[in-house]
N, C-alpha and C positions, 0 to 999 in steps of 0.2 A: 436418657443418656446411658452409654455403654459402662459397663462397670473397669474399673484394669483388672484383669487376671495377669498371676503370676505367667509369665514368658516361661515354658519350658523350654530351653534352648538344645538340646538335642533332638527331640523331638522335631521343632523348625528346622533345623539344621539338616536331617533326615529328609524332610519335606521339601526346603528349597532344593538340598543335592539332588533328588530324584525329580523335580520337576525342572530343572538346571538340566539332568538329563536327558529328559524326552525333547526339549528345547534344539540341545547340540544332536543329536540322533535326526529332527530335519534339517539340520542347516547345510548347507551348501559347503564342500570344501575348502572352496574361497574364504565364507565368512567365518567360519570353525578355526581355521590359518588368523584371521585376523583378530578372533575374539581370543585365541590364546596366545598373539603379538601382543595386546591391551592388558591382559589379565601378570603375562613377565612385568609387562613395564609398569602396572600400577605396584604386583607385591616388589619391585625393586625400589619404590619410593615410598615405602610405611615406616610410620614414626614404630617405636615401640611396642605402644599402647595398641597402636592397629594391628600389628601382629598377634601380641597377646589376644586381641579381642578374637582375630582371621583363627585361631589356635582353638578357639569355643574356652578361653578361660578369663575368670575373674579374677582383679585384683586380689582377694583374698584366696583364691586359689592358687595363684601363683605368686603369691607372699610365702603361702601355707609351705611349697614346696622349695623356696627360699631359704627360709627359715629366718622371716623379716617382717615385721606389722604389715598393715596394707597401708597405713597414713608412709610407711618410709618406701612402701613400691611406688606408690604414684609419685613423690620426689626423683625415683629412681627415671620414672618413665619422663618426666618434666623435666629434665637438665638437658642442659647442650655437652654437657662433658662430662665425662668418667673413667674410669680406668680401667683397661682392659681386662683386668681380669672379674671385674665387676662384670662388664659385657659380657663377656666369657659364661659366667654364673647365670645365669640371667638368658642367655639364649640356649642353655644347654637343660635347662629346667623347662623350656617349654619346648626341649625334643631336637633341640638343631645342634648345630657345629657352629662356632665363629673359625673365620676364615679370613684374613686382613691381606686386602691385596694393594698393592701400590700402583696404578696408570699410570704409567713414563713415556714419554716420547720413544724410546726404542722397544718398548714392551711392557707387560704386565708382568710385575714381578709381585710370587708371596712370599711374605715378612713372615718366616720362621721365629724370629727372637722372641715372640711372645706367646710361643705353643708352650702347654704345658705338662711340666714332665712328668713321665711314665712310673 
């Protein structure tokens, strides 16, 4: 039986990236086109948790940078509701911008009222 070794996850991450690219390097334009159509539309549907993870970080590491346990991150990542400016905290720790756009029938509009101020 195989033992577990500790997962060095930079190291894989290294590993999948550069074999990810020798991959896209033969692909046909067409499917290059459509593996990066699949690859918007999956990161436009990740819960939290899967970005965080997409990000290469742990709960406790992105607690750490929080400045929150890791038992109240995973709470944070398991709710259907929070406050933006929770969001806010929380996507800007693991390197993004939140950006809240509203989809209307006459356009896309973005919700300025809950940027924060300078």
């Amino acid at each position: 039986m195989l033992s577990c070794a500790k997962w060095n996850s930079a190291a894989s991450f290294d590993l999948m990236a550069r074999n990810f690219k020798e991959l896209e390097e033969k692909m046909s334009p067409e499917s290059r086109a459509r593996a990066d159509a699949m690859a918007k539309e999956m990161m436009a549907e990740m819960l939290l948790a899967e970005i965080r993870k997409f990000m290469g970080l742990t709960q406790e590491e992105l607690a750490g940078a929080l400045g929150v346990t890791q038992p109240s991150l995973s709470k944070l990542e398991n709710q259907d509701d929070m406050q933006v400016s929770t969001l806010r905290r929380l996507i800007e720790a693991l390197g993004g911008q939140l950006e809240i756009i509203a989809h209307l029938p006459r356009g896309d509009i973005r919700i300025r009222q809950f940027k924060e101020a300078s």
